[in-house]
C-alpha positions as CSV (number, residue, x, y, z in Angstrom):
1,X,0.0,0.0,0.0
2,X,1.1,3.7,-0.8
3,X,2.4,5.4,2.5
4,X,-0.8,7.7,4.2
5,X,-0.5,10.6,6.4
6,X,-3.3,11.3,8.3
7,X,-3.8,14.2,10.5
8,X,-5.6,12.6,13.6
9,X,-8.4,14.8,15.1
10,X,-7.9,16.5,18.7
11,X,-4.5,14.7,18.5
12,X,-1.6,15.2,20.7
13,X,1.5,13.6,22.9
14,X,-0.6,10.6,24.4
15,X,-2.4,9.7,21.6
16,X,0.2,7.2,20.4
17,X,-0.4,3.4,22.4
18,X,1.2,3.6,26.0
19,X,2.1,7.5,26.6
20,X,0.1,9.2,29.6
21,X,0.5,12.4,31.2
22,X,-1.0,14.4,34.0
23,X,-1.0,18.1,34.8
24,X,-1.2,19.9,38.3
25,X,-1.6,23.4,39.6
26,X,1.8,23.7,41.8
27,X,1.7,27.5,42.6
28,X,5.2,28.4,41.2
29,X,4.1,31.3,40.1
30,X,1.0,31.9,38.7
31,X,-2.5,31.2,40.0
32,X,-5.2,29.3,38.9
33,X,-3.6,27.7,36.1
34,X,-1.6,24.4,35.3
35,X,2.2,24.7,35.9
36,X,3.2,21.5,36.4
37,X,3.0,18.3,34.2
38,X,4.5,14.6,33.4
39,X,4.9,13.0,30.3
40,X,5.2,9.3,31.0
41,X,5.5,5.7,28.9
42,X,4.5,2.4,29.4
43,X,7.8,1.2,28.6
44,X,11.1,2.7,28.3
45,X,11.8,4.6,24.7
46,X,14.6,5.0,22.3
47,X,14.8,9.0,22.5
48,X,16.4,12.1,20.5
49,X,16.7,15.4,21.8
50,X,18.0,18.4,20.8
51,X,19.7,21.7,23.1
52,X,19.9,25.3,22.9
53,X,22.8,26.8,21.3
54,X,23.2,29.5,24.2
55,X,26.1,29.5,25.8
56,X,24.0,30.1,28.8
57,X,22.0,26.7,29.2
58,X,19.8,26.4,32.0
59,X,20.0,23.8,34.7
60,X,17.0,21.0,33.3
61,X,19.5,21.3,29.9
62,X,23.0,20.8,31.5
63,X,21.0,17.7,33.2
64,X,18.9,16.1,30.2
65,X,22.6,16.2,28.0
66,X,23.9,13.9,30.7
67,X,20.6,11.5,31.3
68,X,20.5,11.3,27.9
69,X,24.1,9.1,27.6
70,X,22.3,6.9,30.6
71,X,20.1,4.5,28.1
72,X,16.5,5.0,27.5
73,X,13.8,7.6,28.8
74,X,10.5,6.7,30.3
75,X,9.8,10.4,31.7
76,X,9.7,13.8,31.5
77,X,8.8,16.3,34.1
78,X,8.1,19.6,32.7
79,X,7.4,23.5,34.9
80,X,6.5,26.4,33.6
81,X,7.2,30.0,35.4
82,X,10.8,29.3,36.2
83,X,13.3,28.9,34.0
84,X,15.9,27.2,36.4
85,X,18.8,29.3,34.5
86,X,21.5,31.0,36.2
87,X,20.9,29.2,39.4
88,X,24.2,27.8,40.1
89,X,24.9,24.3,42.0
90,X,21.8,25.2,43.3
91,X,19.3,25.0,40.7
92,X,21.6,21.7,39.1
93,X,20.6,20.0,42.9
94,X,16.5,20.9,42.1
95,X,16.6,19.5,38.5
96,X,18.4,16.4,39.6
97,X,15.9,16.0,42.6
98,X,12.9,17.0,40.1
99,X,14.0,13.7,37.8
100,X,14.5,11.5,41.0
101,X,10.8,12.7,42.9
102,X,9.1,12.3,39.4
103,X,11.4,8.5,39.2
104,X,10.0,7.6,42.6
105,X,6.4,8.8,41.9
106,X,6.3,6.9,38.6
107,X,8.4,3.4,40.1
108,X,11.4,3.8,37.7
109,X,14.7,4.9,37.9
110,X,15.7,8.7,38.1
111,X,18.1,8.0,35.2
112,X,14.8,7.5,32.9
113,X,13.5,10.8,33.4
114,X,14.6,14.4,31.6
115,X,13.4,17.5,33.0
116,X,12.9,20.5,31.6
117,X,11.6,24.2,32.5
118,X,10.1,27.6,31.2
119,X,9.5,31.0,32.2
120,X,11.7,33.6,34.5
121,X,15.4,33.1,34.4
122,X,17.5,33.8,37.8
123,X,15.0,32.3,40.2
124,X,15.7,28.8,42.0
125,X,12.9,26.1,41.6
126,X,10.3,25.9,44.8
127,X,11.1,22.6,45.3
128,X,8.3,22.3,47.9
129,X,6.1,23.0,45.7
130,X,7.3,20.8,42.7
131,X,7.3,17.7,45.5
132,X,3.9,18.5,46.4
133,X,2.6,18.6,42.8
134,X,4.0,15.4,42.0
135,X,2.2,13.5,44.8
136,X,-0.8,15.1,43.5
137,X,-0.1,14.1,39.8
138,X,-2.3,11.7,37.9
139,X,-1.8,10.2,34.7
140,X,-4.2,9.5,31.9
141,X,-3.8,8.5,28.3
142,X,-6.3,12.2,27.7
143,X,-3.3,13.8,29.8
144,X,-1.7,15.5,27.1
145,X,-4.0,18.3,26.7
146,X,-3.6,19.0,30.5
147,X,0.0,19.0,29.5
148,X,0.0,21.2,26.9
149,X,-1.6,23.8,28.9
150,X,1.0,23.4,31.9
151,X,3.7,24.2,29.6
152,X,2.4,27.7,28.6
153,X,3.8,30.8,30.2
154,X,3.2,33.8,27.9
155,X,1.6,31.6,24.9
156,X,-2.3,32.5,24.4
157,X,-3.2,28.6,23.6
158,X,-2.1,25.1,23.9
159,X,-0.4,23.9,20.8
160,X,-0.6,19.9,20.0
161,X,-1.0,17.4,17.6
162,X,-1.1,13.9,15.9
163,X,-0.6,12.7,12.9
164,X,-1.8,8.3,11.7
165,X,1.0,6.8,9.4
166,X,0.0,4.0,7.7
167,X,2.3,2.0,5.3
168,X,2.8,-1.6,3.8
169,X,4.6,-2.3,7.1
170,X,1.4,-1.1,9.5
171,X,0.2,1.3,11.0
172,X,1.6,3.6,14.1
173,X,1.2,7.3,15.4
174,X,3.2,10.4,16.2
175,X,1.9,13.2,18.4
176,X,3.6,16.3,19.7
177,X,3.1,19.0,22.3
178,X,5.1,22.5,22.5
179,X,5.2,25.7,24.1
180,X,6.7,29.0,22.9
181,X,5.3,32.8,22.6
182,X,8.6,34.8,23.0
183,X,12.7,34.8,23.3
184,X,12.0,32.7,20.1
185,X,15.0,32.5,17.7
186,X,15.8,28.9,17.6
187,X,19.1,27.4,15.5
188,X,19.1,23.7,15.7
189,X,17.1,24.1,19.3
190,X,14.1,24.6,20.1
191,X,11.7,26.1,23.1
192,X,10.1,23.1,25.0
193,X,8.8,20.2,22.6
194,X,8.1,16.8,23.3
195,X,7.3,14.4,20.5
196,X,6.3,10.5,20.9
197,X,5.5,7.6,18.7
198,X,4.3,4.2,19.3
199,X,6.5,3.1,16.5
200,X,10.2,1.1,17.1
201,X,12.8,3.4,15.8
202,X,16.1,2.7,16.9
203,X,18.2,6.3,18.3
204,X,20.6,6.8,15.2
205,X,17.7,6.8,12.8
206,X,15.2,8.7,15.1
207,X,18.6,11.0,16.2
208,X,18.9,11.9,12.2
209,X,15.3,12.5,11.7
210,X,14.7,14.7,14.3
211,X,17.7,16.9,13.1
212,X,16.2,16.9,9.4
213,X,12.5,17.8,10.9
214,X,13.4,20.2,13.5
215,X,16.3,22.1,10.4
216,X,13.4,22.9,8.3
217,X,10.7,23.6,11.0
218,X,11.9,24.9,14.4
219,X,15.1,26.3,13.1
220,X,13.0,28.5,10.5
221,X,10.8,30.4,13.1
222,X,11.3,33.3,14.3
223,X,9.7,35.6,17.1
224,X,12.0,38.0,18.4
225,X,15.5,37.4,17.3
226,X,15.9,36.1,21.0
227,X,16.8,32.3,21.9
228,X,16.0,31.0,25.0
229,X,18.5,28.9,27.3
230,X,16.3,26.5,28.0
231,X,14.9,25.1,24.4
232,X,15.0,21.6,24.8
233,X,13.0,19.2,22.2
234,X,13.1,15.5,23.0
235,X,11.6,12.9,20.7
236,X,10.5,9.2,22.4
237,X,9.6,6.0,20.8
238,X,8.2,3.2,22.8
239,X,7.7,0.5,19.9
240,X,4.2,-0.6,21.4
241,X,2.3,-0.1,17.8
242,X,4.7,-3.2,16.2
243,X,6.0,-1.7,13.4
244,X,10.1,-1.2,12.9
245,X,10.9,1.7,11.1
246,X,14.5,1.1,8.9
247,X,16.1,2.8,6.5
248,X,13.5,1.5,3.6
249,X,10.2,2.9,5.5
250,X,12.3,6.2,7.0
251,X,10.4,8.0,4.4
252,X,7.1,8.0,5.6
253,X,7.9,8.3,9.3
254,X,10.2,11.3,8.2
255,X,7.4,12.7,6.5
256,X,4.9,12.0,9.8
257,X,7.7,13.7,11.5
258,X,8.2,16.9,9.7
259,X,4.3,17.4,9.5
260,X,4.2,17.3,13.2
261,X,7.7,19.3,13.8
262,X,6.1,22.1,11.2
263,X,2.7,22.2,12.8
264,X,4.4,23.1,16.1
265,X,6.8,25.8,14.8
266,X,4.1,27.6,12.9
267,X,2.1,27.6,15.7
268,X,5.0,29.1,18.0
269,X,5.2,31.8,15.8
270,X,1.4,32.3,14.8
271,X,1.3,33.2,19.1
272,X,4.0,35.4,19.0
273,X,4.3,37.2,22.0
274,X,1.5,40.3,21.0
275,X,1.2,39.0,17.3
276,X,-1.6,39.6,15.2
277,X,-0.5,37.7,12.0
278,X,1.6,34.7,10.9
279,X,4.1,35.7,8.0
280,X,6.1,33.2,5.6
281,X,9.1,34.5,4.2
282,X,9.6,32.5,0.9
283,X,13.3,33.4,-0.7
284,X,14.1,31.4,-3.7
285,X,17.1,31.2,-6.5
286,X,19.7,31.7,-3.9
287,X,23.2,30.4,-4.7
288,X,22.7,27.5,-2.2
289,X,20.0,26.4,0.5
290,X,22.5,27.8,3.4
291,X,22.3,31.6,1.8
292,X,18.5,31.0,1.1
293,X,17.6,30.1,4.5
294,X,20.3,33.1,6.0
295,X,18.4,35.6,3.7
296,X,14.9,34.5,5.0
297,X,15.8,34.4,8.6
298,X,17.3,37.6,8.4
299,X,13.7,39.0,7.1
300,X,11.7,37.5,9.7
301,X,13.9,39.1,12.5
302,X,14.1,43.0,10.9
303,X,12.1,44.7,13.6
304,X,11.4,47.4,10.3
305,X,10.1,44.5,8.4
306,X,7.5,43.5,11.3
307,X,6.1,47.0,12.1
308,X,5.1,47.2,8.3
309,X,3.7,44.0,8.2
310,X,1.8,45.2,11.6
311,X,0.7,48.4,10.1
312,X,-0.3,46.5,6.6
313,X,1.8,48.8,5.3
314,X,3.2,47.5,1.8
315,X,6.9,49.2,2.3
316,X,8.6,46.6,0.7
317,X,12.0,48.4,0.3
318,X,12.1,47.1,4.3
319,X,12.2,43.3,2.8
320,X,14.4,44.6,0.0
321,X,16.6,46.3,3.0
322,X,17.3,42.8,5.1
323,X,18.0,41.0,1.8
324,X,20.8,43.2,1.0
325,X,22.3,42.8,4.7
326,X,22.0,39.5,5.0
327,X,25.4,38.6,4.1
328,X,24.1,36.2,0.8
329,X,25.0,36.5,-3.1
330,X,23.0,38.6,-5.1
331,X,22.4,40.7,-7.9
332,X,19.8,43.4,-7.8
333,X,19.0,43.6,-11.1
334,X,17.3,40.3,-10.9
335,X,15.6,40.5,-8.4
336,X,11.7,40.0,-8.3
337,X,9.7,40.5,-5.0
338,X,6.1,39.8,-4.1
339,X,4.0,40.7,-1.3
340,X,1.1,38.8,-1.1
341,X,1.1,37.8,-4.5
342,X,1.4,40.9,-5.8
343,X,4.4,41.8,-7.5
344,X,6.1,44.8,-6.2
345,X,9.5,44.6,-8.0
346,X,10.9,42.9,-11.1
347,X,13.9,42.5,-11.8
348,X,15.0,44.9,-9.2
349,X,13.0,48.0,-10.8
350,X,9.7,48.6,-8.5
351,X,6.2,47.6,-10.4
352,X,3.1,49.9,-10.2
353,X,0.5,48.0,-8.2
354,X,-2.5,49.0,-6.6
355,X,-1.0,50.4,-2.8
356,X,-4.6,50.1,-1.1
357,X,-5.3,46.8,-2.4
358,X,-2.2,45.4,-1.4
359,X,-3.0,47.2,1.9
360,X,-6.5,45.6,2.7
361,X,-4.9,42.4,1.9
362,X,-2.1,42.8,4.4
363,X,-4.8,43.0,7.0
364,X,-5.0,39.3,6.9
365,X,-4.3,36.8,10.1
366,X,-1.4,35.7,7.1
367,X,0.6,37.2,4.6
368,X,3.2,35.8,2.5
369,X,6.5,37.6,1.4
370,X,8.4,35.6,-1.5
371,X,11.7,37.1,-3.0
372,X,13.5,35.4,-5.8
373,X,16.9,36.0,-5.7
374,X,17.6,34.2,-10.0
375,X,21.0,33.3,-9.3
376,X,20.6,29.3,-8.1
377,X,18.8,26.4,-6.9
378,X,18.9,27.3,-3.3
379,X,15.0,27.8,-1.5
380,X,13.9,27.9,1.9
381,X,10.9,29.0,3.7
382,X,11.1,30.3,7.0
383,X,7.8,32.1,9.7
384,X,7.7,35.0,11.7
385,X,4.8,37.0,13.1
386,X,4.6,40.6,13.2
387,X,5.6,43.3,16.3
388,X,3.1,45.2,17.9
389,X,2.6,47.5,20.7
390,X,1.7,44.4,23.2
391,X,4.9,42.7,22.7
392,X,6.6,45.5,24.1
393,X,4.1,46.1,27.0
394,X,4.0,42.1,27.7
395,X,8.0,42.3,27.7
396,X,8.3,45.7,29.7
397,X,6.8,44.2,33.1
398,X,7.5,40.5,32.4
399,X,8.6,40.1,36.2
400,X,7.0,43.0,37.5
């Protein structure tokens, strides 16, 4: 049978066979609200992760680099409204103790479990609080949702999903949870996102499929230009659906794989911290991939480029602008740009188009910049989100 993808409805992290999770209000530091969750399998999993490229990496990342040379994961305990960075000896103590409570609680060993952590940075974990949670923690295959909410600080809604692959070999799921609003300028990290699969995929393979999934997803979103020293994605398979993935069916669990990775990231940067629109920055002709990805990233990080996509103002000399101080290859007298759709340059003269039209359709919850550079193969698509007055008043009193 041809491979099918299917997009599984109110999908998320437990729907693949034997993943639960549970969610509890801890207190840490905001009220009312989930803060404090468990991701947990049936049976121990083959896992991938990738880590921040800070230099400053928080305590829960220092910690999951060295459980993750231990052998398998069963676990992950997961806070939001402390980051755990910049705590010292201190805050290495409370992530260590977080993975060994969460071991205890569960009946496995502390060196299964990864923990990771979101929100302030320079405050040390209320451990009393995080041991109190976890003795009220519950897991349910339905967990996930509960899950997805705990992990939000600043975002404005859960983002999750699940995809059905079905192939020759059988059938097996992958489903996804992440969190991420602002300091959002990943490069071959990401924010927090946890990804399972009930399928058996041994750690090289699912190691070099998370890189290829998270390269052209996570590490082509852009919020603020920030990155965060705490992004931490881990990837678990427990094997419970039957079906080995190998090198001649990789295809359609990289494909199951990216569609979940890509879901995620566009979601991060449709809830930008204060965004009103998602934007996708085609660039296209570049010299190489490399130069076409460095020219689009660069676009969705010019603060210039994101007030006028704010304002639906159709000043596309600002896309023009970040293009040429990107560091890539070009010519500007081939250079064609649309905004939209609409084509506001050719071959790096400016066409007439209609400015109000253009305008009104710049109002949308989406709009699409595509530059083609004519010099090469190279393409790449990267997402941003524009920059509005709330970012800066969510940003101004974040602790405050």
């Amino acid at each position: 049978m041809d491979t099918k993808l299917t997009r599984i409805n109110g999908g998320t992290v437990t729907t693949p066979k034997g993943f639960l999770a549970g969610a509890v209000e801890a207190g840490i530091k905001y009220r009312g609200r989930l803060d404090f969750g468990v991701l947990f399998s049936e049976r121990p999993c083959n896992a991938a992760a990738v880590f921040t490229t800070n230099k400053i990496k928080s305590a829960p990342v220092v910690f999951d680099r060295q459980q993750m040379t231990k052998g398998k994961v069963q676990a992950i305990a997961v806070n939001s409204g402390c980051a755990n960075a910049c705590t010292g000896d201190k805050g290495m103590k409370n992530a260590a103790e977080m993975a060994a409570l969460t071991g205890r609680k569960l009946a496995i060993s502390r060196n299964a479990v990864l923990v990771a952590s979101t929100g302030v940075i320079g405050t040390q974990l209320p451990m009393d609080k995080i041991e109190d949670a976890i003795k009220r923690l519950k897991l349910a295959a339905s967990g996930g949702h509960d899950l997805a909410r705990a992990m939000m600080t600043t975002d404005t809604f859960p983002k999750e999903i699940a995809v059905l692959v079905e192939t020759a070999s059988g059938r097996y799921a992958i489903g996804g949870v992440a969190k991420g609003a602002g300091m959002i300028h990943p490069n071959m990290a990401t924010l927090l996102c946890f990804i399972t699969t009930d399928a058996s995929v041994n750690r090289a393979l699912l190691s070099s499929a998370l890189k290829k999934a998270v390269n052209q997803s996570f590490n082509m979103v852009s919020v603020d230009g920030d990155t965060s020293p705490s992004d931490t994605l881990v990837v678990m398979a427990n094997s419970l659906s039957g079906v080995k993935v190998d090198r001649e069916n990789m295809p359609a669990f990289q494909a199951g794989l990216n569609e979940v990775c890509l879901h995620l990231a566009k979601c991060v940067a449709r809830d930008g911290e204060g965004a009103t629109k998602l934007v996708e920055i085609i660039v296209e002709g570049a010299v190489s991939e490399k130069e076409a990805r460095q020219a689009a990233r660069t676009i969705s990080t010019s603060p210039l480029v994101k007030t006028a996509i704010h304002g639906a103002d159709p000043n596309w000399g600002r896309v023009i602008a970040a293009v040429g101080r990107s560091g890539i290859r070009l010519d500007e007298k081939r250079i064609d740009m649309f905004l939209n759709g609409t084509c506001v340059m050719c071959g790096g003269v400016p066409r007439d188009f209609d400015k109000e039209a253009l305008s009104l359709s710049m109002k949308s919850k989406e709009v699409n910049i595509k530059v083609k550079l004519n010099l090469g193969v190279g393409k790449a698509t990267a997402w941003g989100c524009d920059l509005s007055k709330e970012y800066v008043a969510i940003n101004a009193d974040y602790t405050t």
